[in-house]
C-alpha positions in Angstrom: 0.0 0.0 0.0 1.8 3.7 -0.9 2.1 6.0 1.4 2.1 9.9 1.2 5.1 11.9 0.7 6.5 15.1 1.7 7.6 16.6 -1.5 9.1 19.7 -2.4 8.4 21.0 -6.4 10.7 22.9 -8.4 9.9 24.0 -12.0 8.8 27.4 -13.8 6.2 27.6 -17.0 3.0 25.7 -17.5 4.5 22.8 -18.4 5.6 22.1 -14.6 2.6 23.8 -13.1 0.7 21.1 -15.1 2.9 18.6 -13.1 2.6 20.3 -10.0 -1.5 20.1 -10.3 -1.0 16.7 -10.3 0.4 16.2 -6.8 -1.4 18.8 -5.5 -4.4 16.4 -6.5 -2.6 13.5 -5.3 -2.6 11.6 -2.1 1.2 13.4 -1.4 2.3 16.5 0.6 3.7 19.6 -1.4 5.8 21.3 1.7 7.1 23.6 -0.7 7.6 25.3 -3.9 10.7 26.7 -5.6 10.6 28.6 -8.8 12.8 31.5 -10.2 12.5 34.9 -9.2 10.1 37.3 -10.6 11.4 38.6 -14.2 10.4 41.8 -15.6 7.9 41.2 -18.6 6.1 43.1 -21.4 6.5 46.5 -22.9 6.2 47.9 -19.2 8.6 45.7 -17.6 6.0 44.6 -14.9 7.3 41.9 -12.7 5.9 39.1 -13.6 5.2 35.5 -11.3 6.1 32.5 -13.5 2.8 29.9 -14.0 4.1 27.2 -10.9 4.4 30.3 -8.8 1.3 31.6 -9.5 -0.2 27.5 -9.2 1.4 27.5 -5.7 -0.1 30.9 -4.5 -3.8 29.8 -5.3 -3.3 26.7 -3.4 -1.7 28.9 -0.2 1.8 26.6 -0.9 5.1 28.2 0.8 6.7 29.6 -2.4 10.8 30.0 -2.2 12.8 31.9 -5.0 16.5 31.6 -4.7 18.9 33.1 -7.7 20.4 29.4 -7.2 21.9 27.0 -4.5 25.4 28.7 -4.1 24.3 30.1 -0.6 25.0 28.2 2.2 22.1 29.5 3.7 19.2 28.5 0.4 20.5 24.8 0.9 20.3 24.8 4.5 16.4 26.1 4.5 15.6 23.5 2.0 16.2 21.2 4.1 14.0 22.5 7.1 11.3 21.0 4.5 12.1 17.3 5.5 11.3 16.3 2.2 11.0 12.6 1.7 11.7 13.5 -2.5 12.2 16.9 -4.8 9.9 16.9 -8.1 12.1 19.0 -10.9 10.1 19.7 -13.8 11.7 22.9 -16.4 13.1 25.2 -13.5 16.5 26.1 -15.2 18.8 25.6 -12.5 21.4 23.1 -11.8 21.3 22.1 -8.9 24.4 21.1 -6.6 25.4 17.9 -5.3 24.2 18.9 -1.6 20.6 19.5 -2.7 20.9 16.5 -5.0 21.4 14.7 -1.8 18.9 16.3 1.1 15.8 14.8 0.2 15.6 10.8 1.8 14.9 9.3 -1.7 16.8 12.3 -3.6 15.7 14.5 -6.4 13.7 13.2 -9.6 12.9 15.0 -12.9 10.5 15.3 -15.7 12.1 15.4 -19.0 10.6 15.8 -22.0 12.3 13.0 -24.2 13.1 9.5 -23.9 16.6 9.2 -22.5 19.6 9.2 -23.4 18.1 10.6 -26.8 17.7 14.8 -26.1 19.6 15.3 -23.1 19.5 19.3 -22.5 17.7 22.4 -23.0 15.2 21.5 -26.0 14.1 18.5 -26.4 10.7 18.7 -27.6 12.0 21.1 -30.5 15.1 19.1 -30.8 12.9 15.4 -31.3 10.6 17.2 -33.8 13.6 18.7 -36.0 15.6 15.6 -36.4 12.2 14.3 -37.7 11.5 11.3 -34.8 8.2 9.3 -34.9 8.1 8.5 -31.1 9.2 10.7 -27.9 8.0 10.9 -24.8 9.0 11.6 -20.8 11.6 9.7 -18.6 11.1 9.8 -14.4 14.7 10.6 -13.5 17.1 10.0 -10.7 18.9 13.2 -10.7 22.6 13.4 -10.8 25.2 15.8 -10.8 25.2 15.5 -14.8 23.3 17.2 -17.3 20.1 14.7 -17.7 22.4 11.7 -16.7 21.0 10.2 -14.2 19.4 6.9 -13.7 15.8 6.1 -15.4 13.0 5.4 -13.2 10.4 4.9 -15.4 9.1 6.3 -19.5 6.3 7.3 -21.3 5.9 7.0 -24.9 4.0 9.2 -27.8 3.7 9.3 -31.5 4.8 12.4 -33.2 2.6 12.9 -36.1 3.4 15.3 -39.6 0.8 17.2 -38.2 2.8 18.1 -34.2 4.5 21.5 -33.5 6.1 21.6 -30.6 3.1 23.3 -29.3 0.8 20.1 -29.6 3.8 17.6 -28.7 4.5 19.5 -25.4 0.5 19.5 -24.6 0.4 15.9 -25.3 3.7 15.5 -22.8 1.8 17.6 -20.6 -0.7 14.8 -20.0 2.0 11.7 -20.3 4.2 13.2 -17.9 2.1 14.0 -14.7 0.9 10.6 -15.2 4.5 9.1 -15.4 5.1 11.2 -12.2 2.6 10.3 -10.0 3.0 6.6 -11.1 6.6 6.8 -10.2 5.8 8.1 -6.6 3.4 5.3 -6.1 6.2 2.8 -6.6 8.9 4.9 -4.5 6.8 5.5 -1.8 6.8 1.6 -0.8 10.3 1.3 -1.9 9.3 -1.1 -4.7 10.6 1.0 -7.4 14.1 0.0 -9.5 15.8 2.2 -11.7 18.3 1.9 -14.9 21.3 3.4 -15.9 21.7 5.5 -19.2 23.6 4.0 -22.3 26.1 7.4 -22.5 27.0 5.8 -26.0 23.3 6.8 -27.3 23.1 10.1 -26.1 22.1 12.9 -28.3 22.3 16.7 -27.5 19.3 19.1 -27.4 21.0 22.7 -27.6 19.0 25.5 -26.5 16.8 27.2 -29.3 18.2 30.7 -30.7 16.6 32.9 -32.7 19.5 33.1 -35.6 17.9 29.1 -36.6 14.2 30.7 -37.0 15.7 32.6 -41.0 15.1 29.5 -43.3 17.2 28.6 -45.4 15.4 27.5 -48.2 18.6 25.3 -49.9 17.9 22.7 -47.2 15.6 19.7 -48.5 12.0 20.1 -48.0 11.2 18.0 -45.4 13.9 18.9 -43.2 12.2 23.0 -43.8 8.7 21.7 -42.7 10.0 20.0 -39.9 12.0 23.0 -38.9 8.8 25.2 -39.5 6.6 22.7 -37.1 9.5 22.8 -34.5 9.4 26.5 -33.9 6.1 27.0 -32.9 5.6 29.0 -30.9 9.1 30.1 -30.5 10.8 31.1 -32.1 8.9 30.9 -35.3 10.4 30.5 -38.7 10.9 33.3 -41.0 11.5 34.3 -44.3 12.3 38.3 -45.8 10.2 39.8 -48.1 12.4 42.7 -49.5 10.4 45.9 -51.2 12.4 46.6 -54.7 11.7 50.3 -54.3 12.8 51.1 -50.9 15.3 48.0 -50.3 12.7 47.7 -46.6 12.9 44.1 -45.3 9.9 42.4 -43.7 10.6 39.6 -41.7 7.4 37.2 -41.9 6.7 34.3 -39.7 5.5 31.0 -40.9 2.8 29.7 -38.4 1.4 26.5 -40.6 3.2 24.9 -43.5 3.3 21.8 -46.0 5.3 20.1 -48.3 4.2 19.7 -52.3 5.0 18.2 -55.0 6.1 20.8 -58.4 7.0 20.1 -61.7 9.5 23.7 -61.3 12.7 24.0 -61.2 13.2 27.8 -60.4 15.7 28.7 -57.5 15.3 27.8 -54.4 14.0 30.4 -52.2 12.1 32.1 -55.3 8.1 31.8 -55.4 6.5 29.4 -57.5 2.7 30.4 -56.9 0.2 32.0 -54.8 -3.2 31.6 -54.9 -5.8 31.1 -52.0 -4.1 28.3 -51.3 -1.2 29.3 -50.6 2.6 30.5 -51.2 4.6 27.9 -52.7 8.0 28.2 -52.5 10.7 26.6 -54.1 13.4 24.4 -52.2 16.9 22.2 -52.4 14.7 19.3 -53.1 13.5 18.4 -56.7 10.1 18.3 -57.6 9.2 18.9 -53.5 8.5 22.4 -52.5 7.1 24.8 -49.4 3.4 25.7 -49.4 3.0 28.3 -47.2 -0.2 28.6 -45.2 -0.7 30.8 -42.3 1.8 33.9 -42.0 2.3 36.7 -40.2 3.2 39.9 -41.3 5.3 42.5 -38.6 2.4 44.3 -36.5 0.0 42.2 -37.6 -1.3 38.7 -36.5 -1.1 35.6 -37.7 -3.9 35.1 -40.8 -4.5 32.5 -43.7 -2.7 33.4 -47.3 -6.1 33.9 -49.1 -6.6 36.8 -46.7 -3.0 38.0 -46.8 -2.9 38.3 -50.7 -6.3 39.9 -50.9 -4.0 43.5 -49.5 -0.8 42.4 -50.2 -0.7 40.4 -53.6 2.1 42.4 -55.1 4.6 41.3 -52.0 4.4 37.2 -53.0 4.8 37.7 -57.0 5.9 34.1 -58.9 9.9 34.6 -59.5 9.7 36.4 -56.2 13.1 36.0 -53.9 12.1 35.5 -50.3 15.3 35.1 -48.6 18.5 37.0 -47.4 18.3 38.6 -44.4 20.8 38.8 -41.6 20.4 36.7 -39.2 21.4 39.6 -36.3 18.2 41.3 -37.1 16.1 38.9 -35.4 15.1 40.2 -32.4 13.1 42.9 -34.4 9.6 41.2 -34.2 10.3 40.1 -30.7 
């Protein structure tokens, strides 16, 4: 028969908060609840609680917001807490051997991919780029390594042409709290085993940047779409549309794509067609090219094509070159 625990959660946006619902609806104890501290946010720089904050607040849930665990005083508190186990889901922070180690049954973590495949910063984005048909979430025993540590326990999902990393991180929204609270079921009566990585099959997720979201339109088509669908909702690909009387650029974001076939053989990055169905473009792959679907337009939201062309059909002309922008220029729709 489990037992409650006395757990302490760490994590920041909705994806934790979505975990942290969970045990707050479980049979477990959440003594506390460490998230960053409040970051400035929108055009007036309000301070701004992140989601699990926020989460913990409603529920009246001690909130703590160290800048990290360097203090001698931050890891001593923690463990006031007498946490049985710490739940890590997104919270950014490393955190050092000491806290690893205060909990009685340590410190376990949510990731968002199946280990060792995706270790790091991305790996929802990461999964969906390389083009993978399966991800899902590993329970971890957290080490002093980057994602390293011992598996507890997986959940699988199939990535479909139609994901963005917007849908695959709702649908490991749902796998993961479910992994969680499965895996504290099994740790609370000690009846839970664990196994180690295979380093040899470990893949990198780098952090996103916004110099990836220019396409280049050379690439093969597939590996564009997949690109496209990885970037939503950050940080969106792009293209430049360039006016030939003023030399302005206007760096457009791609919001819903798909690949076609064409008979063409123009340039890649040069327009093919428009109609209400959309922009297609030209890529490095033969007889495959982009059809673009839902763009947005700087100031302006995200709309369908057939709308977009009905004010601004002279912008996506057939022989039309859509690429070329530097890459330092954006941060300008941010």
């Amino acid at each position: 028969m489990s037992k409650a625990l006395n757990i302490i959660f760490a994590g920041t946006p909705d994806f934790a908060a979505k975990h942290l619902k969970a045990l707050i609806d479980s049979e477990h104890n959440v003594v506390a609840v460490y998230c960053p501290p409040d970051k400035p946010a929108g055009r007036g720089k309000k301070m701004m609680a992140c989601a699990t904050k926020l989460l913990a607040l409603e529920h009246n849930l001690p909130v703590e917001q160290p800048v990290n665990f360097k203090a001698e005083t931050d890891q001593l508190h923690l463990a006031t807490y007498k946490a049985d186990v710490m739940v890590v889901v997104a919270y950014g922070l490393l955190l050092p051997e000491v806290i690893l180690e205060t909990p009685r049954l340590g410190c376990i973590n949510v990731h968002g991919s199946i280990l060792p495949k995706w270790r790091g910063a991305a790996p929802i984005q990461r999964s969906l780029e390389a083009g993978d048909d399966i991800t899902g979430v590993t329970i971890m025993q957290m080490d002093k390594g980057l994602d390293t540590g011992d598996m507890i326990s997986t959940a699988t999902c199939d990535i479909t042409l139609e994901d963005t990393s917007a849908t695959l991180y709702e649908k490991l929204a749902i796998a993961g709290p479910e992994a969680l609270t499965d895996a504290l079921k099994l740790m609370s009566t000690n009846s839970h085993s664990s196994e180690p990585q295979n380093n040899d099959l470990a893949t990198y997720a780098a952090k996103l940047d916004k110099a990836e979201a220019e396409l280049n339109w050379q690439e093969n088509a597939m590996v564009l779409h997949r690109k496209i669908r990885a970037y939503i909702p950050w940080p969106v690909a792009q293209f430049t549309y360039v006016e030939a009387t003023s030399m302005k650029e206007h760096r457009i974001r791609i919001w819903q794509a798909s690949v076609v076939t064409t008979e063409s053989d123009v340039t890649a990055g040069k327009i093919i067609s428009a109609d209400k169905h959309g922009i297609v473009v030209a890529t490095g792959t033969a007889k495959q090219a982009i059809q673009l679907e839902i763009l947005q337009i700087p100031g302006k939201k995200a709309l369908a094509v057939s709308d977009i062309l009905n004010s601004k059909a002279d912008w996506f002309v057939a022989g039309q070159m859509i690429t070329g922008a530097s890459s330092t220029d954006l941060g300008a729709q941010e």
